[in-house]
BAZANU-464210 format. One line per field, with one value per residue (C-alpha): z, y, x; residue in one letter; residue number from 1. Coordinates in Angstrom, 1 decimal, always signed. Each point is the difference from the previous one (the first is absolute). Layout:
BAZANU-464210
w	Z_...
v	Y_...
u	X_...
res	a_...
n	NUM_...
***
This chain:
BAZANU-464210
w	+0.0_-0.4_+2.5_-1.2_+2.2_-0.1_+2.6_+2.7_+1.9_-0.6_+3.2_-0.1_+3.1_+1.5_+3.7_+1.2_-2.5_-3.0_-2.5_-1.9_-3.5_-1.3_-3.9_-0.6_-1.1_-2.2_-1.4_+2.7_+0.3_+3.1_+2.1_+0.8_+2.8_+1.5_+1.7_-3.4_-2.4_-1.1_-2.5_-1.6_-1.7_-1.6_+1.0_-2.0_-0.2_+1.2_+1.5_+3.2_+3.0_+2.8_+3.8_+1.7_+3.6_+0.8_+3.4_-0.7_+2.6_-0.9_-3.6_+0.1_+0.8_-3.6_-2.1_+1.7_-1.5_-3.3_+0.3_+0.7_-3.3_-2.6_+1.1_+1.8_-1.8_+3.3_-1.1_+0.6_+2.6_-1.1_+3.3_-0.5_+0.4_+3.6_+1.1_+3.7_-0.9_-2.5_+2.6_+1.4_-3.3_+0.6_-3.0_-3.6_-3.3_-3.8_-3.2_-3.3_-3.2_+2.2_+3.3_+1.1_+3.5_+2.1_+3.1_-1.2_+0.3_+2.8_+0.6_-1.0_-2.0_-3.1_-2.6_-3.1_+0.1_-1.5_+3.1_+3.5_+3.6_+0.8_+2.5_-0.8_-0.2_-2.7_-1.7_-4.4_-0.2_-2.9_-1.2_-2.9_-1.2_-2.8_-1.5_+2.1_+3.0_+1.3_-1.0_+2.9_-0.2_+2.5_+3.2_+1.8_+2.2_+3.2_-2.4_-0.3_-1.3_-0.1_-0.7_+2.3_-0.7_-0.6_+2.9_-0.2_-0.8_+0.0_-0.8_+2.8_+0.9_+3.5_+1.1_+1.8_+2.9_+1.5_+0.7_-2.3_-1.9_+0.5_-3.3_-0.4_+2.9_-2.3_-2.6_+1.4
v	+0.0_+3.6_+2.7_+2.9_+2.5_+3.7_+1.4_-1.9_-3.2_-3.8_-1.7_-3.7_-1.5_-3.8_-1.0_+1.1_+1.6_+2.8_+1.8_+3.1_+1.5_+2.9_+0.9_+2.0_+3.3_+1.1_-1.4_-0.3_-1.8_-2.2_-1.2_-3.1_-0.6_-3.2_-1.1_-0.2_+2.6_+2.2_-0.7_+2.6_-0.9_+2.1_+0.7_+1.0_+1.6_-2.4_-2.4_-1.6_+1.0_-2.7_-0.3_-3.2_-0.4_-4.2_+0.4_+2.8_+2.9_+3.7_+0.7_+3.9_-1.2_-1.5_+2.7_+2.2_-2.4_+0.0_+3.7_+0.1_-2.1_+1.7_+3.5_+0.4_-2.5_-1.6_-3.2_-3.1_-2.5_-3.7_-1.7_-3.7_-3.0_-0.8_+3.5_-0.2_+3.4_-1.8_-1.0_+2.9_+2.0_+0.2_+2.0_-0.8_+1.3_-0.5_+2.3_-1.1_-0.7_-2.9_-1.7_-3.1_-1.2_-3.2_-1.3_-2.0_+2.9_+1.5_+3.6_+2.8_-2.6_+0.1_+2.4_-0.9_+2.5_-2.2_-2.2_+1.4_-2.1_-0.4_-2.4_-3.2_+1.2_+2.4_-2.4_+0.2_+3.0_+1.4_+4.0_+1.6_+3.7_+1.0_+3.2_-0.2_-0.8_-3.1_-4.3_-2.0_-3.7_-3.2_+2.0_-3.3_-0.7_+2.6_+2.8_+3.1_+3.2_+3.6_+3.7_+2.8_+3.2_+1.4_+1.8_+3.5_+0.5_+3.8_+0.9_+1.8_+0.0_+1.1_+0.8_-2.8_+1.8_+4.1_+0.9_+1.2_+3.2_+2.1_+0.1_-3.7_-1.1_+2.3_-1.7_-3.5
u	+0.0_+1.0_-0.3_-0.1_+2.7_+1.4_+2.0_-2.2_+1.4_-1.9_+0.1_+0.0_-0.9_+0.0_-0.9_+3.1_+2.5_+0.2_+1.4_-0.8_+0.6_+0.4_+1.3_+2.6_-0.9_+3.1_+3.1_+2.9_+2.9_+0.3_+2.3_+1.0_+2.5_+2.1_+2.4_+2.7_-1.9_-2.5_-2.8_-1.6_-3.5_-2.0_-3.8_-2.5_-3.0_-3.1_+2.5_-0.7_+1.6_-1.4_+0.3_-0.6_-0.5_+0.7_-1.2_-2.7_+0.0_-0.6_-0.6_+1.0_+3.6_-0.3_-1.6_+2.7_+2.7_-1.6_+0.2_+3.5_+0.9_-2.6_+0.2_+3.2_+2.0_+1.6_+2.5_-0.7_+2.2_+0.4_+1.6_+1.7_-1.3_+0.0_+0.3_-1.1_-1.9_-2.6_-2.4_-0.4_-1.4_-3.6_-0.1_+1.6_-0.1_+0.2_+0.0_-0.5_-2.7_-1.3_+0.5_-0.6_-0.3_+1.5_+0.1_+3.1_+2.6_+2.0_-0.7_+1.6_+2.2_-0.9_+1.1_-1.9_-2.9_-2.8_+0.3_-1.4_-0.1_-4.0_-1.4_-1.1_-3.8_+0.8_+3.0_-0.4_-2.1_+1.3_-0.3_+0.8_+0.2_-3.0_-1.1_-3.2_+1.6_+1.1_-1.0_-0.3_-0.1_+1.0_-2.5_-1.5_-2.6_-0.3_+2.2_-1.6_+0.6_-0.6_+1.4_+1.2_+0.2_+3.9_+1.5_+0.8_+3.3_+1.5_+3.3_+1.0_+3.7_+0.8_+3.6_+1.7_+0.8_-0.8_-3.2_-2.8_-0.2_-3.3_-0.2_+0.5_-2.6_-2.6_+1.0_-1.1
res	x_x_x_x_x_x_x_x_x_x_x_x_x_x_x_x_x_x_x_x_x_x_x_x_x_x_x_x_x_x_x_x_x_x_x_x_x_x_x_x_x_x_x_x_x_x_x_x_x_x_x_x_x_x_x_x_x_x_x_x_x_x_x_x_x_x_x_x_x_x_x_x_x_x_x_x_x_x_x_x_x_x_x_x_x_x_x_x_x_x_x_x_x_x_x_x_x_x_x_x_x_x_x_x_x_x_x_x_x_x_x_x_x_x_x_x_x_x_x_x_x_x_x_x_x_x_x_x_x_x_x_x_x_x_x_x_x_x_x_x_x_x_x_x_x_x_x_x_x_x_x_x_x_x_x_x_x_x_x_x_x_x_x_x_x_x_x_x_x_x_x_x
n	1_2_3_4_5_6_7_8_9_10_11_12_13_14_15_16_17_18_19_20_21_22_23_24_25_26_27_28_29_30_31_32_33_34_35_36_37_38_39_40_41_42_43_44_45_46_47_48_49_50_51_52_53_54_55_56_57_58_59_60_61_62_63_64_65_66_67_68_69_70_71_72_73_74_75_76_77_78_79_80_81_82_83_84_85_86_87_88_89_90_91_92_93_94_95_96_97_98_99_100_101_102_103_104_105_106_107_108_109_110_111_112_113_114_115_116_117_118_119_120_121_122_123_124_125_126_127_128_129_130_131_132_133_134_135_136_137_138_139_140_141_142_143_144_145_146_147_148_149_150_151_152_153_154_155_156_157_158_159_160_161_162_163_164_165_166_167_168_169_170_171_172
***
């Protein structure tokens, strides 16, 4: 099935996990970080920028990662294999056309973006980037989904350290 997206999130849910999507909104180069090099991958526009949550928790956490890829271009960190680190990302993300998820990775591990760490619940859901918004196949039996509105997002910078201008606290 396709659901159609903009510049909202779709929130797939299962009993006790997530993720969320959201499509890149211009072209960007991203960054791909590990241990021995740096990957750069290019991102499109409509591309999929996903967050998956194994363990579920708070989804806000999420959209604020997705945020941090498709508007603010943040790198992403590929840990190795066995990294003592991976089980404690309750959060993980993927770029890329499409994205598929498994509960057969390690997280954080893998650097390949069309492959994202989901729970077992939400293991081969597939998702792929379309003019109308996004194809969704492989959801089973207590999936569901649904879209969120996009956070605001301003562009205010604020200096790293001093306090506040007047002018500047008017300005926010």
């Amino acid at each position: 099935m396709i659901v159609p997206l903009g510049d909202e999130y779709l929130l797939i849910r299962g009993g006790h996990s997530f993720c969320v999507v959201g499509r890149a909104l211009a072209v960007f180069p991203l960054c791909i970080e590990t241990s021995h090099e740096e990957v750069v991958q290019g991102v499109e526009q409509g591309d999929l920028i996903v967050a998956s949550a194994p363990e579920g928790g708070l989804i806000r956490p999420a959209l604020m990662l997705i945020e941090l890829v498709r508007t603010f271009r943040m790198p992403l960190m590929v840990m190795n294999r066995g990294h003592p680190g991976s089980a404690r990302l309750r959060f993980i993300v993927s770029a890329g056309p499409y994205v598929s998820l498994s509960c057969a990775i390690e997280r954080g591990t893998h650097p390949d973006q069309h492959l994202l760490c989901g729970s077992d619940e939400l293991s081969g859901i597939n998702l792929s980037g379309t003019v109308q918004g996004v194809q969704l196949t492989g959801l089973s039996a207590g999936v569901s989904y649904e879209i969120l509105e996009r956070l605001p997002v301003t562009d205010v910078d604020l200096p790293m350290t001093g306090p506040l201008s007047a002018e500047r606290k008017q300005q926010l």
